[in-house]
C-alpha positions as CSV (number, residue, x, y, z in Angstrom):
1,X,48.2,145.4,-28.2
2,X,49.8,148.2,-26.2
3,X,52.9,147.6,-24.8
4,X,51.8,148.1,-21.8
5,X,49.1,145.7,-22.1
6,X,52.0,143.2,-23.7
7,X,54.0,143.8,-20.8
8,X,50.5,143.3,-17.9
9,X,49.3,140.1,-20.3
10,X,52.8,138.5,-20.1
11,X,53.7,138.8,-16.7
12,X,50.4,137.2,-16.2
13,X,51.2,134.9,-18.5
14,X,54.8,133.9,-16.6
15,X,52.4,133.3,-13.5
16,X,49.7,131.3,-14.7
17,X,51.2,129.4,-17.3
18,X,49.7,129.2,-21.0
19,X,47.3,126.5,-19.7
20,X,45.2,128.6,-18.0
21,X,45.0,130.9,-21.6
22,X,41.8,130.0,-23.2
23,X,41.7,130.3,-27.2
24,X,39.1,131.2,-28.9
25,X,38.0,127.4,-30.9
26,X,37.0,129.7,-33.7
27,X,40.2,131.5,-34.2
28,X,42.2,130.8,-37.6
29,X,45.8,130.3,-36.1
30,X,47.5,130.0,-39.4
31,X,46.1,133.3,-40.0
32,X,46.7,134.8,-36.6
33,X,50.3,133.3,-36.7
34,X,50.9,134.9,-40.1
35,X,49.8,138.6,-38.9
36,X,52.2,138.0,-35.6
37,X,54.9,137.4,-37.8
38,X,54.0,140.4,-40.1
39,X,53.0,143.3,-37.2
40,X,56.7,141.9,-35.4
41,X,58.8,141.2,-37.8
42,X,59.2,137.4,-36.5
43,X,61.2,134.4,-38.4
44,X,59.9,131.3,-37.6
45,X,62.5,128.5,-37.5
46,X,61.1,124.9,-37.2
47,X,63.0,121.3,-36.8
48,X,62.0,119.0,-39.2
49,X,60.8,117.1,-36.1
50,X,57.7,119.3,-35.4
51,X,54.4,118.7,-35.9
52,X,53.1,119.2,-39.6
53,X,50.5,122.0,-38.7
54,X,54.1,123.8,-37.0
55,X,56.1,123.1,-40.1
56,X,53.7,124.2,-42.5
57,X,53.2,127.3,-40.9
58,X,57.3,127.8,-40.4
59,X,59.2,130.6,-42.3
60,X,62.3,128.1,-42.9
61,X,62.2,124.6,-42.1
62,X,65.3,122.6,-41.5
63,X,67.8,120.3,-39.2
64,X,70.2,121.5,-36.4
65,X,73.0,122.9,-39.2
66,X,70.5,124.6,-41.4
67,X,68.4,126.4,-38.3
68,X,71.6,127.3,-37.0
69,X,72.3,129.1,-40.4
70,X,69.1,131.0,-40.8
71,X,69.6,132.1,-37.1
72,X,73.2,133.6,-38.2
73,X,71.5,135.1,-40.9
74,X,67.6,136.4,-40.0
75,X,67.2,140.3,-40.5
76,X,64.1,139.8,-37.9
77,X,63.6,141.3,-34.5
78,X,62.2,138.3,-33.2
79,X,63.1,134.8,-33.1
80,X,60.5,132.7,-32.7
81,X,62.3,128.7,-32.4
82,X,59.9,125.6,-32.7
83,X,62.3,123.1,-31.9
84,X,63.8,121.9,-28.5
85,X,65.7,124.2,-25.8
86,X,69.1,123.5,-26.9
87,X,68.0,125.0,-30.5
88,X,66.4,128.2,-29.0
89,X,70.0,128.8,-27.0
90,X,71.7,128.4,-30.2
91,X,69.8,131.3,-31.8
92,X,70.3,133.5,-28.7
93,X,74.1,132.8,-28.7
94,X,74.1,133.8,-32.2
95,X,72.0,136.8,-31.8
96,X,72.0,138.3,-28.3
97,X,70.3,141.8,-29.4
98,X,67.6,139.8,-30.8
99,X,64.3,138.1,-28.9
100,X,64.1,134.7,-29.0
101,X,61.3,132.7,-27.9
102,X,60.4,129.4,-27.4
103,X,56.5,127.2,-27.3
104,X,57.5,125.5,-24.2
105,X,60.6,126.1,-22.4
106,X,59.8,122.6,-21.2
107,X,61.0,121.1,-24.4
108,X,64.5,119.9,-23.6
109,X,66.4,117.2,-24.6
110,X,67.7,113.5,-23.6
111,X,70.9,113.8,-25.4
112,X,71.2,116.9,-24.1
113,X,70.6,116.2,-20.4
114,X,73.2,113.1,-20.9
115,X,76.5,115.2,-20.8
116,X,75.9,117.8,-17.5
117,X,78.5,120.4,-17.8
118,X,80.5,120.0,-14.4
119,X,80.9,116.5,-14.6
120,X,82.2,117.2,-18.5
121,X,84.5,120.0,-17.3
122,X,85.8,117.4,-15.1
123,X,86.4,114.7,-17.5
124,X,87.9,116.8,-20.2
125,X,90.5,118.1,-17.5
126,X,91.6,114.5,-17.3
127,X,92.6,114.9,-21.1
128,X,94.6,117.8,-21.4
129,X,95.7,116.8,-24.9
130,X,92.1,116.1,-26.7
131,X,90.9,118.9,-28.7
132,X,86.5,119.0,-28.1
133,X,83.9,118.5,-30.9
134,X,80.7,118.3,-29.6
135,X,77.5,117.6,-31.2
136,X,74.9,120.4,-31.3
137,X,72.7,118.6,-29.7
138,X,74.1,120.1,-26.2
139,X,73.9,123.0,-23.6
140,X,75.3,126.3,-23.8
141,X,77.3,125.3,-21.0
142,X,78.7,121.9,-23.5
143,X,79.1,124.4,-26.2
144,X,81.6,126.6,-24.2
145,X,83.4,123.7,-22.7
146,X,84.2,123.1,-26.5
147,X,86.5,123.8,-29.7
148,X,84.0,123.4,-32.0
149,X,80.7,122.3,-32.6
150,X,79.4,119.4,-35.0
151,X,75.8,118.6,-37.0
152,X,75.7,115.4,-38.5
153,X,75.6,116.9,-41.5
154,X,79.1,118.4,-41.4
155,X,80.7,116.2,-38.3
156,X,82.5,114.1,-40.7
157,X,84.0,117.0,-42.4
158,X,85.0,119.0,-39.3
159,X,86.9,116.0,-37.6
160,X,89.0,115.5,-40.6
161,X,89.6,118.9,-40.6
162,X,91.9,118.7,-37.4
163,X,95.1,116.8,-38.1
164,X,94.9,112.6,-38.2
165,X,97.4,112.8,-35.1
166,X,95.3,115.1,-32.7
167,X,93.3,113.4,-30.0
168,X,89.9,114.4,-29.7
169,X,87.0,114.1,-27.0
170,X,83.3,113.2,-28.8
171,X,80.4,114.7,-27.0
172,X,77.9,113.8,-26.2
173,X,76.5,111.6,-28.7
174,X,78.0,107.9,-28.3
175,X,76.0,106.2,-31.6
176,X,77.1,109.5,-33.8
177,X,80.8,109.6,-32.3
178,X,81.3,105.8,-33.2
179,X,79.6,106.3,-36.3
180,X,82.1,108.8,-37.3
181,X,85.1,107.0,-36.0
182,X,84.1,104.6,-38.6
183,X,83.7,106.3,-41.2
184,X,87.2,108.6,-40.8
185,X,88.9,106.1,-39.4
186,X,89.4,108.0,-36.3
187,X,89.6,106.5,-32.4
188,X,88.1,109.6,-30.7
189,X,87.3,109.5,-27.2
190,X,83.4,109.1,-27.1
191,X,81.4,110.7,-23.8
192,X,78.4,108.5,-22.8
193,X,75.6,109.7,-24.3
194,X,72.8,108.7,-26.6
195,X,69.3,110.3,-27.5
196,X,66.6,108.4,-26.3
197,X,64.6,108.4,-29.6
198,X,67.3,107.0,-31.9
199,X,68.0,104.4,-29.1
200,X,65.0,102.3,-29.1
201,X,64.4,101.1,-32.4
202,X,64.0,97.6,-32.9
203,X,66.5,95.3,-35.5
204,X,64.1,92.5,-34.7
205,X,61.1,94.8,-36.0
206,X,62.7,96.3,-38.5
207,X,64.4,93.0,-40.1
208,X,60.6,92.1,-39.8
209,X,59.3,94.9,-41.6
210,X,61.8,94.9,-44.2
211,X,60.9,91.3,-45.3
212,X,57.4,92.7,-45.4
213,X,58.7,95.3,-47.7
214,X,61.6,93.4,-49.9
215,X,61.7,96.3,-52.4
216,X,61.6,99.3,-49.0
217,X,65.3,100.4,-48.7
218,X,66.4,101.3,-44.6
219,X,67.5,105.0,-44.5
220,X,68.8,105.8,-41.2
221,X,70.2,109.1,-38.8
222,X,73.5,108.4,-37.7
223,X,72.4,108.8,-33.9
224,X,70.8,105.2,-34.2
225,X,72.8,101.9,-32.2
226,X,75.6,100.5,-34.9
227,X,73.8,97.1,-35.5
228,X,70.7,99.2,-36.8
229,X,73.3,101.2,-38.7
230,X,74.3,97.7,-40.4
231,X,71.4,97.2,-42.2
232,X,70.7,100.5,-43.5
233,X,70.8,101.0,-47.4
234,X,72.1,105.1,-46.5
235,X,72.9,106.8,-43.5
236,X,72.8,110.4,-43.1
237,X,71.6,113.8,-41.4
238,X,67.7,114.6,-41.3
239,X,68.2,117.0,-44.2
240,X,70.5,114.2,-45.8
241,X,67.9,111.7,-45.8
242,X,64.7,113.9,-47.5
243,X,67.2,114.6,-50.0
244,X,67.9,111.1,-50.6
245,X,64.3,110.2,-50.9
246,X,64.0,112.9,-53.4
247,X,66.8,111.7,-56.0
248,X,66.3,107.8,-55.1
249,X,64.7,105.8,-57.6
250,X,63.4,103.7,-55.0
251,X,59.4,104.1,-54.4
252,X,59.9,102.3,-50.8
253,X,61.8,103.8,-47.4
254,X,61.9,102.8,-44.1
255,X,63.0,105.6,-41.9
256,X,64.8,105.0,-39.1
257,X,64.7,108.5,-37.6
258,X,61.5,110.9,-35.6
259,X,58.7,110.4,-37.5
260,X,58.0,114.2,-38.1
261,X,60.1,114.3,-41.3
262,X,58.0,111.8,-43.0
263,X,55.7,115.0,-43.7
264,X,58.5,116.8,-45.8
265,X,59.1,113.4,-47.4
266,X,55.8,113.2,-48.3
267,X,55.1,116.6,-49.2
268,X,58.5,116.3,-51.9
269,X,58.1,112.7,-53.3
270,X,53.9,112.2,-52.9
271,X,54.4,109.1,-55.1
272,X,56.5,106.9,-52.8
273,X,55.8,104.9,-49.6
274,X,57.9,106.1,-46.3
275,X,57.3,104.0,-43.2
276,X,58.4,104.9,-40.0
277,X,60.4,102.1,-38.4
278,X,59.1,100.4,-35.4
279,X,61.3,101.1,-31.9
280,X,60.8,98.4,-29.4
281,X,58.3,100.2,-27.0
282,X,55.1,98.8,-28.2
283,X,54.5,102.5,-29.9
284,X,53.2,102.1,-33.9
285,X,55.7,105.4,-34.4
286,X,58.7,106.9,-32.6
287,X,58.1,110.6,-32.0
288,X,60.4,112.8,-29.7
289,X,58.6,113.6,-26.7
290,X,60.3,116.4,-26.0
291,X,59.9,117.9,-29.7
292,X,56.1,117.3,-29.4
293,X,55.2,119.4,-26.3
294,X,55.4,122.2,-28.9
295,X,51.6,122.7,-30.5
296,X,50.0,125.2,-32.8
297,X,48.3,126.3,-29.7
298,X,51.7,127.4,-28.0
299,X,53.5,128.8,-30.8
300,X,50.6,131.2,-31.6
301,X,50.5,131.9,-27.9
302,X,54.2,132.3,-27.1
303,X,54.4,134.5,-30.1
304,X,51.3,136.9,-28.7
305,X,52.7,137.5,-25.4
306,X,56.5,137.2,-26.7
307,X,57.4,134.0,-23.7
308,X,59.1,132.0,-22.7
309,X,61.8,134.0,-23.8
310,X,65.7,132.6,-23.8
311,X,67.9,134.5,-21.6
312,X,71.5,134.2,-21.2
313,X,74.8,135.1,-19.2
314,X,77.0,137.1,-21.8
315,X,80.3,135.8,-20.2
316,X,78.4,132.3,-21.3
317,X,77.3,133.3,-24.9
318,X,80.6,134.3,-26.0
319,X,82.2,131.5,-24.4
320,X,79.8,129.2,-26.4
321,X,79.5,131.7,-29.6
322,X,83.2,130.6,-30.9
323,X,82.9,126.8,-31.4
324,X,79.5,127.5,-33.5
325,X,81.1,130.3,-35.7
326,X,84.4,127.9,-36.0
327,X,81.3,125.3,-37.2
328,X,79.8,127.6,-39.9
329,X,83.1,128.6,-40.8
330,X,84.0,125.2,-42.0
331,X,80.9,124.0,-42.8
332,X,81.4,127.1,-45.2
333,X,84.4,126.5,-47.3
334,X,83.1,123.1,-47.4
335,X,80.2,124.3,-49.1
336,X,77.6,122.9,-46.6
């Protein structure tokens, strides 16, 4: 494809919406995806929450601190993100001379949309001596608002980085900031926020399920409600708990997280039995609904006609750069 042609096809594209795209049923997108990333010299970054078609197409594969790492990293002139919004800006902040695109720009996030920046600005303003750690899970406009950024797989590390006297602001993750309070013994100042697919699992169901399944051991991501927290046998990032299924003797799990990584569990450990716990919505699964708008369909199309595309004020991207590099810094020396 020309680039003129590119540049006719994806303004069209930007009008009509990929809906109106048809795809030829007969097409080989695996193979099609593979030659897009070749002839552009794409990385494709997935979340561990995508589907398994996405994933086992995906260049690197990972949660919000490892994508954020290969983003640092990537050598590629284009970016393609098959994850949620917050995920794409994250790779843009990190490499603003670089294309980043998205499936669906409609992807967003509930723990995201929780903590609006204006109404943060104002309530950190109110506490003048808290230092910020915010959970990646946020906006670009969160991020700049911040001192440095957290994944659960290094937010215990980071906060006991800062000195036991310093008061800090949590945002904007409620579940993980009292999680970690716990665990460090801190009394941070949580912001009110939860994400909607860690909130609605069921104890009731899941006490249920685990006296159908004595011998299953409850593996949970810290973004769940304390009580569910309670009962879990290990608690721990996305990457923390396929890593625990992997070196587990165990050959039973409940996993009390988005169903998507019960692929990689799978895929690593083909010999043991992962159920996905039961939320309290009448749903036999918990996916994200917001990770799931992404499709094979969209990633091969997005990558074709190089949109959405992430855009970004500069003044914004800096602001937001220097709590994520502060974050891989630490998460460095720590050896994370």
């Amino acid at each position: 494809m020309t680039t003129e042609t590119l540049a006719a096809a994806k303004s069209n594209v930007e009008k009509r919406g990929f809906l109106d795209v048809d795809i030829d049923p007969t097409l080989d997108l695996f193979s099609e995806i593979k030659r897009l990333k070749k002839e552009k010299n794409a990385v494709l970054l997935a979340h561990y929450y995508q589907d398994a078609d996405i994933q086992d197409v995906a260049d690197y594969i990972g949660d919000s601190l490892g994508l954020a790492q290969q983003a640092e990293k990537t050598k590629a002139d284009m970016i393609v993100f098959a994850g949620v919004h917050f995920m794409a800006e994250t790779a843009k902040i990190l490499n603003p001379k670089k294309k980043v695109v998205i499936p669906d720009l409609k992807a967003g996030c509930s723990l995201s949309d929780s903590c609006p920046p204006p109404l943060f600005k104002k309530f950190k303003e109110q506490h003048p001596d808290h230092v910020v750690v915010s959970y990646i899970n946020c906006s670009a406009g969160i991020k700049a608002l911040s001192d440095v950024i957290v994944t659960s797989s290094n937010a215990k590390v980071i906060v006991e980085s800062f000195p036991k006297d310093q008061k800090i602001i949590f945002a904007p993750d409620k579940n993980l900031g009292a999680y970690i309070n716990k665990v460090t013994g801190r009394d941070m100042l949580l912001w009110n926020g939860a994400c909607m697919v860690h909130e609605i699992f069921s104890l009731e169901l899941i006490t249920k399920l685990k006296v159908r399944h004595p011998g299953a051991k409850v593996i949970a991501h810290p973004e769940c409600e304390e009580p569910v927290l309670r009962i879990a046998d290990y608690i721990g990032s996305t990457t923390g708990l396929l890593k625990y299924t992997q070196t587990d003797s165990s050959k039973e799990y409940i996993v009390v997280t988005e169903t998507g990584i019960l692929h990689q569990m799978e895929k690593a450990s083909p010999d043991k039995k992962f159920i996905p716990a039961p939320p309290n919505n009448g749903c036999a699964c918990n996916d994200c609904p917001h990770m799931k708008l992404n499709s094979l369909e969209k990633l091969y199309l997005c990558m074709e006609y190089e949109t959405p595309e992430i855009t970004m004020n500069e003044q914004l991207r800096l602001a937001a750069r220097k709590p994520i590099e502060r974050m891989l810094e630490i998460s460095a020396k720590a050896g994370l």
